[in-house]
C-alpha positions in Angstrom: 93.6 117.1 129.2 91.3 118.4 126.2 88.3 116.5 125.4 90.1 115.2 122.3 92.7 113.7 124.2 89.8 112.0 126.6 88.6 108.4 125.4 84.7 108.9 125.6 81.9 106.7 125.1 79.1 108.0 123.2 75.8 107.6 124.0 73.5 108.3 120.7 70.0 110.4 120.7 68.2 111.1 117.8 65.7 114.2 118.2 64.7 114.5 114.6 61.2 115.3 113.8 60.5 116.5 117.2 59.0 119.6 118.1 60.1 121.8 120.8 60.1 121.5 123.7 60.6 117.5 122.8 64.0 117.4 121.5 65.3 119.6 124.7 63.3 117.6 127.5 64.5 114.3 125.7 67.9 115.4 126.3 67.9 117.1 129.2 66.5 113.7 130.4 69.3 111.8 128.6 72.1 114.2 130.5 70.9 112.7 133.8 71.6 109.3 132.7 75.4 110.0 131.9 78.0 108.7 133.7 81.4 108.8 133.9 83.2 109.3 130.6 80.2 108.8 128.8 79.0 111.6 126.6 75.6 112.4 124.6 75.9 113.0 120.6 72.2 114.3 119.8 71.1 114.3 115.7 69.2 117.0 115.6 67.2 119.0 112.7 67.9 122.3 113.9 70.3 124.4 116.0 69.2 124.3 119.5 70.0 127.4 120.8 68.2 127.9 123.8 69.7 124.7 124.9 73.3 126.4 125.1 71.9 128.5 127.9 70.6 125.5 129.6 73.9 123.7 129.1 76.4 126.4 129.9 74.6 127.0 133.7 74.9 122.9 134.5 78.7 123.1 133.7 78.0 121.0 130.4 80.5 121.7 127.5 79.3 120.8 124.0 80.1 121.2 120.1 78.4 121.1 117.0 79.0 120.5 113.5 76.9 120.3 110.2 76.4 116.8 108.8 76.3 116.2 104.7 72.5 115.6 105.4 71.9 119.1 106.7 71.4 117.9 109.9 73.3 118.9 113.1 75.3 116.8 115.6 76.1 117.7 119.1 78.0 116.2 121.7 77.6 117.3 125.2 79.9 116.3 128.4 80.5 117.0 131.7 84.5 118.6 131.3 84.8 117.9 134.9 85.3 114.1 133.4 88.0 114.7 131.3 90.2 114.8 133.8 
């Protein structure tokens, strides 16, 4: 089962504004709190790309995409919960 084909429920952070390290502690934070099907969509101001490392070694998946505001939006999950 793809994560497209999972129904997820989306838990919202926005890290805007922050300075490192804030926006990766605040979410790192937020990660422990998931449960179940329940995934994190972070709004972010920039690509967090030392955060991939961090994900990638706790078995987290993620995506990102480019909003209209020139913002970023990533969703991390656990794939181990999509079945």
């Amino acid at each position: 089962m793809s994560n497209a084909d999972v129904e997820w429920i989306d838990q919202d952070l926005d890290v805007g504004g922050l300075e490192p390290p804030e926006p990766m502690v605040l979410i790192l934070e937020a990660l422990d709190r998931l449960e179940g099907r329940q995934r994190l969509r972070v709004l972010i101001d920039r690509e967090p790309h030392p955060l991939y490392r961090v994900l990638e070694r706790n078995g987290y998946a993620h995506s990102i995409s480019t909003r209209p505001d020139y913002r970023f939006e990533l969703l991390i999950w656990d794939p181990q919960q999509a079945g």
